[in-house]
C-alpha positions in Angstrom: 0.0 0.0 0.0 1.2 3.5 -1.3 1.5 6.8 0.9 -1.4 7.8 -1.0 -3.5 4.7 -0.3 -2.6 4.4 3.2 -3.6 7.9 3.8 -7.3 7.9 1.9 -8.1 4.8 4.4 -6.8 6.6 7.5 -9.1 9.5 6.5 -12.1 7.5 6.1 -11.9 5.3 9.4 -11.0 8.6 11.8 -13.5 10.6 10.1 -15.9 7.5 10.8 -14.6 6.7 14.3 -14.5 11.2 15.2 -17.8 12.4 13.4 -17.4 15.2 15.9 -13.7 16.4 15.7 -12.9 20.2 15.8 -10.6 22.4 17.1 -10.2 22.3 21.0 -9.0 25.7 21.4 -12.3 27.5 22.9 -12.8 30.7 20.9 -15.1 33.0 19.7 -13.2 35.0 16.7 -9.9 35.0 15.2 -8.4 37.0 17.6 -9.2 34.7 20.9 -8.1 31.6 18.3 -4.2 33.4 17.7 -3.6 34.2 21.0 -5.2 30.5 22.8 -2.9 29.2 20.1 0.2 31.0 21.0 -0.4 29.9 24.5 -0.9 26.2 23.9 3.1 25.6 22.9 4.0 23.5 25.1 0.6 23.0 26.9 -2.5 21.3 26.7 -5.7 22.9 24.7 -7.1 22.0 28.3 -5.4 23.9 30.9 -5.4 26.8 27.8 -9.5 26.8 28.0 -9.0 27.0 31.8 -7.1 30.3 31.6 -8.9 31.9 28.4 -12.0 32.9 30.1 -10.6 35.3 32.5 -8.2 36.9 30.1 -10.5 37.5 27.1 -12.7 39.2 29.7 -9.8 41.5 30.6 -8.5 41.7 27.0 -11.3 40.6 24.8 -9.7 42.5 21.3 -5.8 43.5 20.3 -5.6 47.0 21.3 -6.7 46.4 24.8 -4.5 42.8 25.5 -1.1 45.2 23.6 -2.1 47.7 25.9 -1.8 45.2 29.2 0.8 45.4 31.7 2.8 42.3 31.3 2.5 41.8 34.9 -1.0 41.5 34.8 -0.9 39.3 31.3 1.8 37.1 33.0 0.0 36.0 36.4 -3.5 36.0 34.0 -1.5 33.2 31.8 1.0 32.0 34.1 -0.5 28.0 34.7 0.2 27.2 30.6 4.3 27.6 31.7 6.6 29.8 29.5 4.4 32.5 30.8 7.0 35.0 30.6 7.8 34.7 27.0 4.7 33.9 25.8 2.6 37.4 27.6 5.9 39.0 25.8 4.5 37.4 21.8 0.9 37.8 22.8 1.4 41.6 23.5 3.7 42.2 20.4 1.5 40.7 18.2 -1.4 42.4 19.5 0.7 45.3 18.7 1.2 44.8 15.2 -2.2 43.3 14.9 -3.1 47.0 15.7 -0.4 49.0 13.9 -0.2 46.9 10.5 -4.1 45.2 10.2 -6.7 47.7 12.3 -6.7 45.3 15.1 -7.4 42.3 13.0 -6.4 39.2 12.3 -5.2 39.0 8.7 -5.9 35.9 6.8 -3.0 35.8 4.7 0.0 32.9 5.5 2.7 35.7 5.0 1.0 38.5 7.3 0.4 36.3 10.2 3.8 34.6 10.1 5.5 37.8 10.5 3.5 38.5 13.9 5.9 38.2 16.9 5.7 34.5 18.4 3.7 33.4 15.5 5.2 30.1 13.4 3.5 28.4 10.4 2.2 25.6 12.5 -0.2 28.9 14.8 -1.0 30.3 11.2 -2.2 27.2 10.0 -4.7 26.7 12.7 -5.6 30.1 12.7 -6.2 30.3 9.1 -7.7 27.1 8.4 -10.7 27.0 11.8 -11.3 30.8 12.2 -11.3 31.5 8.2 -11.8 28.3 6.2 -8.4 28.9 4.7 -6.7 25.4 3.6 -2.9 27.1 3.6 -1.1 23.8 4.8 -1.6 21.2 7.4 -1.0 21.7 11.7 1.8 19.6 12.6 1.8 19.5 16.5 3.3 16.5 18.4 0.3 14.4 17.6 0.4 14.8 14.3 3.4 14.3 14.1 4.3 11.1 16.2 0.7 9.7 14.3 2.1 10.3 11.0 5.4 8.7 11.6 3.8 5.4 13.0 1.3 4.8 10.2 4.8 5.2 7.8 3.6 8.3 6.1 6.9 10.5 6.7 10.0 9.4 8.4 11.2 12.6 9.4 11.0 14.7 12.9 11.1 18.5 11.2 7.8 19.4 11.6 8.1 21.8 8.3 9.6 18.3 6.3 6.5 16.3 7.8 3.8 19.3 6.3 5.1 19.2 3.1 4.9 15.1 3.1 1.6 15.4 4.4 0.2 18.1 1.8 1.2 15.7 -0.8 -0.7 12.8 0.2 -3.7 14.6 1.6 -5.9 16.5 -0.3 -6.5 20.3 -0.1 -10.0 20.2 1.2 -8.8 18.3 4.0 -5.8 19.5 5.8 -7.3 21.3 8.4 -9.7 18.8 9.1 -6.7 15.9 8.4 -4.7 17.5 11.4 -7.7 17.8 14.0 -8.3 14.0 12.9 -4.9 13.1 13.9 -4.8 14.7 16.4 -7.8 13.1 18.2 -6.3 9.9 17.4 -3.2 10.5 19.3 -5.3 11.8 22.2 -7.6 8.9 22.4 -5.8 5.9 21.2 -2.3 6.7 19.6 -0.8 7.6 22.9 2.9 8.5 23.1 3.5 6.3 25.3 1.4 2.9 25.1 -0.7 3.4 21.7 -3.4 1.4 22.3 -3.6 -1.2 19.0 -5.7 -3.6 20.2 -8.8 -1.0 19.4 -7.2 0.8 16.9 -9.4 1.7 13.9 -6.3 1.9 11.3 -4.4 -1.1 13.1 -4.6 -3.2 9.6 -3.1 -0.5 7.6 -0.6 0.7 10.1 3.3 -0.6 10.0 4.0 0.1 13.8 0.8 -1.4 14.9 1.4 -4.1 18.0 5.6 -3.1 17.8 4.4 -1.1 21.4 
């Protein structure tokens, strides 16, 4: 079984086996989506919706959360670790959100990757949930580790594994494809002990029962 092949039957089964699967980012607009994505690296979408509430009640727009003291942004995000930094990105890009876009969130690949803290993997999701924009595929640590084990990339780059991926997944799909994945490693692929016995792409996968 080709790449290609492999990756069409992974689609169907987790799209059977998730009916349900979005993003797990709480948000309400683009805006809340960038910055609960900037404060996810490195932390779970889960302690993120935990801390959202109260800080998009504070700072519910980009002029007001560029206009925060960082002290204030800091003990507001300070449980999703890296607090420092990351109040330092979500201010700056607010910032530039303000002086470049009129306080919004463009929806272009180049104009959000040039916001402070932003990579391609924040643009993706932010383009591809809050807009509908298919730009390329999220490649988080799920994605990632799901992708080796079904033998649909063999590398670790996260950038080298997006561009394997958009070639064996079509368009229409990649934002969907990664939320899919994503799920998977969540609920069965675990990092640790994938659970194969229950796995719904077991038969197709080359690492299954090698755990």
């Amino acid at each position: 079984m080709t790449r290609l092949e492999r990756s069409g039957v992974v689609l169907q089964r987790l799209r059977t086996a998730y009916p349900s699967v979005h993003c797990e980012l709480h948000h309400d607009n683009p805006f809340q989506l960038l910055v609960a994505t900037i404060l996810s690296a490195q932390c779970t979408d889960a302690r993120v919706n935990m801390v959202t509430p109260a800080l998009f009640k504070r700072y519910p727009d980009a002029p007001s959360m560029a206009a925060a003291k960082p002290e204030d942004l800091e003990k507001l995000i300070h449980s999703t670790g890296f607090f420092r930094s990351k109040a330092k990105n979500i201010r700056l890009a607010s910032a530039a959100l303000v002086a470049r876009h009129g306080g919004e969130v463009p929806r272009e690949m180049d104009s959000l990757t040039q916001l402070p803290g932003v990579g391609r993997k924040t643009a993706n999701v932010v383009l591809g949930n809050a807009f509908g924009v298919e730009a390329g595929v999220v490649v988080d640590t799920h994605v990632a580790r799901v992708s080796r084990r079904l033998g649909l990339t063999s590398h670790e780059d996260p950038v080298k594994i997006e561009r394997n991926l958009m070639k064996i997944v079509p368009r229409p799909s990649w934002t969907e494809w990664s939320h899919l994945l994503i799920w998977h490693g969540r609920r069965r692929c675990f990092a640790r002990k994938p659970d194969c016995a229950h796995c719904e792409v077991a038969d197709v996968c080359p690492s299954a029962g090698k755990f």
